[in-house]
N, C-alpha and C positions, 0 to 999 in steps of 0.2 A: 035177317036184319044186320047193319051194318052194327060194327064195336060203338058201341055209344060213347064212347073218350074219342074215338077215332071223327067220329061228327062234331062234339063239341073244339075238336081241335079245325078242322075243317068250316068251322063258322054255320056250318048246318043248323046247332041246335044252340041257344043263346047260353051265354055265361056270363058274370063275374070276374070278367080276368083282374090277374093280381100281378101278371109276369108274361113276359111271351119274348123270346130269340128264336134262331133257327133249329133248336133242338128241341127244346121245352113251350109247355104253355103248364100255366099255373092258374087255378082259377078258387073262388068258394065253392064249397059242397052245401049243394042244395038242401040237406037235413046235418045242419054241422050237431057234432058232439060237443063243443067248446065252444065259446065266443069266439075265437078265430080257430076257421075250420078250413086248411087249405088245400089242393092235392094238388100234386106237381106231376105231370103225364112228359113220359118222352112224346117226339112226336109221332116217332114212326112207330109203328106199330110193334108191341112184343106182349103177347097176350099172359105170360106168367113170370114172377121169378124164377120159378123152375124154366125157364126156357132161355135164360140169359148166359150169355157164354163171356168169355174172357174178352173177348174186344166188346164190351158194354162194360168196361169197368170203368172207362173214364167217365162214358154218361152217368150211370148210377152218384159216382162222385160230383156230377157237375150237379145234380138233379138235389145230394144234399145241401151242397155248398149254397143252392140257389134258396132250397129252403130255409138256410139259417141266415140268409139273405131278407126274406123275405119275414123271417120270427123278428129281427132286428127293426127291423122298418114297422113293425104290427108295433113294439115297443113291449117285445117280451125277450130278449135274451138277458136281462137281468134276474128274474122271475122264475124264469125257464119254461120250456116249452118241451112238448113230444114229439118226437118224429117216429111213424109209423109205418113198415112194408107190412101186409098181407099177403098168405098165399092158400091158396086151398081153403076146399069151403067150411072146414074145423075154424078157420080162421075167420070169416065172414066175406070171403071173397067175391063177390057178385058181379065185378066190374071187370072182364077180362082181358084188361090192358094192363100191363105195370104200372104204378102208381105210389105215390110217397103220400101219406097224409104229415099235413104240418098243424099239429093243437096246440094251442094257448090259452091264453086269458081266465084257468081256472087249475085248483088242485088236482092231479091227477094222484092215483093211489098205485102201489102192486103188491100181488100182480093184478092186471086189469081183468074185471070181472065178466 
């Protein structure tokens, strides 16, 4: 089966967009943890952080900047909001596409449980 980021970015499988240029698409997560539950996917494919090399440093940067882009618009950079990388399945990684979660709208505690 193909990356399931990789079809919702491809218009295959429906989403939620919140954001989309030629790098990024940003959409909700279909079982959010937070009232705004968001994940920001490159487009092209990199199946882990462990697999990102030195020329992804700009996208990783674009991919935060886009999420605090996107907390500000939700109407929580006052508030504050989480921004989350995953990796490895300690982590809960399931999705093996790189991926930013963007949480708001609720207290977050640490560390997280």
């Amino acid at each position: 089966m193909a990356c399931l980021f990789c079809e919702i970015v491809a218009g295959r499988i429906p989403s939620k967009k919140a954001f989309e240029d030629d790098e990024l698409y940003a959409f909700h997560d279909i079982a959010p943890q937070a009232p705004t539950h968001i994940l920001v996917v490159p487009k092209r494919h990199i199946t882990s952080p462990n697999d990102l090399a030195a020329g992804d440093d700009a996208l990783i940067g674009r991919m935060v900047r886009t999420a605090k882009e996107l907390a500000r618009e939700a109407g929580l950079a006052e508030r504050g909001y989480r921004l989350n990388f995953n990796c490895g399945p300690d982590a809960g990684y399931s999705v093996f596409h790189v991926h930013l979660h963007l949480l708001g709208g609720r207290s977050f505690h640490w560390p997280p449980g």
